[in-house]
C-alpha positions as CSV (number, residue, x, y, z in Angstrom):
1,X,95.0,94.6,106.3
2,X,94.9,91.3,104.3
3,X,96.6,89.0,106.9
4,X,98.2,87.2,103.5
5,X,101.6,86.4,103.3
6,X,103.7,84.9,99.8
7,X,105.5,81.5,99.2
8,X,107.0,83.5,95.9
9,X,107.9,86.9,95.4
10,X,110.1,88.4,92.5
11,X,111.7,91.8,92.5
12,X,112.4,93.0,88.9
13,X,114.3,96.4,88.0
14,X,113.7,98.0,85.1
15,X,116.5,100.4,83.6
16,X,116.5,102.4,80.3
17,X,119.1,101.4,78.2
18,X,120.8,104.5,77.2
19,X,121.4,105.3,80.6
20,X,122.2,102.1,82.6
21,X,125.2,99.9,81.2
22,X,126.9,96.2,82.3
23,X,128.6,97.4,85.4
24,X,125.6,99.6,87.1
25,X,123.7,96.2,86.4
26,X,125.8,94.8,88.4
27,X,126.6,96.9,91.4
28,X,122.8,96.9,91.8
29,X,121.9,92.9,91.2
30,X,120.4,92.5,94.8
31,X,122.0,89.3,96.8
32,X,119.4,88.2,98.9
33,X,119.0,85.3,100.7
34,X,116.0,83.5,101.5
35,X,113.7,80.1,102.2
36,X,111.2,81.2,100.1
37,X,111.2,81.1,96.0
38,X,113.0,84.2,95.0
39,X,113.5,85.5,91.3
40,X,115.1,88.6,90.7
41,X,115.3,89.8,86.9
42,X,116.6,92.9,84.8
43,X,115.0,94.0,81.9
44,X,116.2,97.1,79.5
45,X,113.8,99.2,78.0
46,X,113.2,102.4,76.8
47,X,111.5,104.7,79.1
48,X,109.8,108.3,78.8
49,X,111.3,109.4,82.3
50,X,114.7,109.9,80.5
51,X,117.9,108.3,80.4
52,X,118.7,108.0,84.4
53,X,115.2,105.8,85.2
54,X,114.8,102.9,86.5
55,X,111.6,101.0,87.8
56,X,111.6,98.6,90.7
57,X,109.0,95.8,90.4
58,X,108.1,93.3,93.3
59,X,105.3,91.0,93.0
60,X,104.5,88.8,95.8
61,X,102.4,85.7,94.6
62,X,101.1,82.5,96.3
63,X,99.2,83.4,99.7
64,X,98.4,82.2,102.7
65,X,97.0,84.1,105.9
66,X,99.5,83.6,108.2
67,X,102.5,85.9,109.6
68,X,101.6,88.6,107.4
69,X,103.5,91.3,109.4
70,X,106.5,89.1,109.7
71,X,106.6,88.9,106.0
72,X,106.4,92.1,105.4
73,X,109.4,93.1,108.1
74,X,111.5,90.3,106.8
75,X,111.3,91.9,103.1
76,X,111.4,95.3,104.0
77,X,114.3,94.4,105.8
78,X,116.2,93.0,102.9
79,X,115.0,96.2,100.3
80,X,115.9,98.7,102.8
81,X,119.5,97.1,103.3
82,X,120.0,96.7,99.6
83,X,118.6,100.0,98.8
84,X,121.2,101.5,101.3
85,X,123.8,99.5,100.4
86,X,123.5,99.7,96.3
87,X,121.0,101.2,95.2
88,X,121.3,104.7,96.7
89,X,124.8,104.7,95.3
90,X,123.9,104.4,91.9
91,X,121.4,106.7,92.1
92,X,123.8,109.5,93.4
93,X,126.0,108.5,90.2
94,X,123.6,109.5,87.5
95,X,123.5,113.1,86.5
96,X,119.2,113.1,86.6
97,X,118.1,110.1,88.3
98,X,114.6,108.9,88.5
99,X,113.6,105.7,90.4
100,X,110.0,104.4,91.0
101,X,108.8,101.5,93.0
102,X,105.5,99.1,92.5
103,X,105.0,96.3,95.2
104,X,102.2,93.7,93.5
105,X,100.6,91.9,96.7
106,X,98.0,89.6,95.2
107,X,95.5,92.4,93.7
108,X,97.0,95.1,95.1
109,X,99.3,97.3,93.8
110,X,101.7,99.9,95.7
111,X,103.3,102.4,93.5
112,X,105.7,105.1,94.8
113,X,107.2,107.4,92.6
114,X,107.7,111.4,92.8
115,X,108.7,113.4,89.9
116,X,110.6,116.2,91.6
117,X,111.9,113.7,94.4
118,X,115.2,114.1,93.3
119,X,114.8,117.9,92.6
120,X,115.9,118.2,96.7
121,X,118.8,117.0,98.8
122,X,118.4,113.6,100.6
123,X,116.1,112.0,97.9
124,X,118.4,108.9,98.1
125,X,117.5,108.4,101.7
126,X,113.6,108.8,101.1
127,X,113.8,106.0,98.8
128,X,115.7,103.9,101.6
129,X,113.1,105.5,104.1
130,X,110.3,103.9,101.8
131,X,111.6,100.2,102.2
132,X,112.1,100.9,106.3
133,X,108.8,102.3,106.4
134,X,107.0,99.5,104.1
135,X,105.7,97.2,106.6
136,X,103.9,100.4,107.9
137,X,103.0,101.4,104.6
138,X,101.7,97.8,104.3
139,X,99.1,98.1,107.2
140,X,97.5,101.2,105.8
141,X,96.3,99.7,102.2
142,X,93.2,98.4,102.5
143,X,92.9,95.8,99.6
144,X,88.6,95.8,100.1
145,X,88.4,99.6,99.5
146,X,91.2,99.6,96.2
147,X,93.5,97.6,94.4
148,X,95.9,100.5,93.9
149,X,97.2,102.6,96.0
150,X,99.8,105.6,95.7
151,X,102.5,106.3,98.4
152,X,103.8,109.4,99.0
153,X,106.6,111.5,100.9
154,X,105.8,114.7,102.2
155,X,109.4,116.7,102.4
156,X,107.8,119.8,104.7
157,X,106.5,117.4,107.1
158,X,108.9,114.4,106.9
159,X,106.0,111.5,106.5
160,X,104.7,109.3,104.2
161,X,100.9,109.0,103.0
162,X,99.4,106.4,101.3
163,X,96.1,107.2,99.2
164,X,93.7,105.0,97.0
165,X,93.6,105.9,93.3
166,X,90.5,103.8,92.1
């Protein structure tokens, strides 16, 4: 792994318009806390996933190669407890809900996202799982061999792979 760790990082969510409104906005709107430069924004667009989708964007910008790991803990950390906390909540509230995730680290791109995740009980929880797990998920993206790279959850065997798609 790219021992690189960010001065920056901004965590955008992205929810369609005609199935989000004010108050899910807000019960979401993460509060985290930080000595590093932190921007969290919302943006409302249409999306093809249907009415109940959102998108979670974090890009981490501004590297250096030191405490790498510790970076990645310390966010992890702070996603997995928001994501528990709110976000899981107002995923259980929408009738077909949808939620995808992209982490940006310098060049390389993380995307997790499953179609029929929510087809099955527990989905909420995988998507908590996926921020507890990140700093794993983190060490097994190799940024010389591709700059994207697609996690997934494997319901039969309860674990997470993480492939190269370029």
């Amino acid at each position: 792994m790219n021992d690189n760790i960010s001065l920056q990082h901004s965590i955008e969510i992205r929810l369609n318009s005609t199935g989000y409104k004010g108050s899910d906005v807000d019960s979401i709107l993460p509060e985290f806390i930080t000595d590093r430069n932190t921007t969290v924004g919302l943006t409302w667009y249409p999306s093809a996933n249907g009415p109940d989708s959102l998108t979670i964007y974090i890009a981490v910008v501004g590297f250096f190669s030191v405490f790498a790991g510790e970076f990645a803990k310390h966010l992890a950390g702070d996603m997995y407890s928001w994501s528990k906390e709110k976000l899981a909540t107002l995923l259980r509230s929408k009738k077909y809900p949808c939620c995808a995730i992209t982490i940006k680290l310098n060049d390389v791109e993380i995307f997790f996202g499953d179609e029929d995740l929510f087809d099955l009980p527990g989905a909420e929880e995988v998507v908590n799982r996926f921020f507890q797990e990140l700093p794993n998920i983190i060490e097994n993206v190799q940024p010389e061999e591709s700059t994207l790279w697609r996690v997934s959850y494997d319901h039969e065997n309860d674990g997470w792979t993480v492939n190269k798609l370029d």
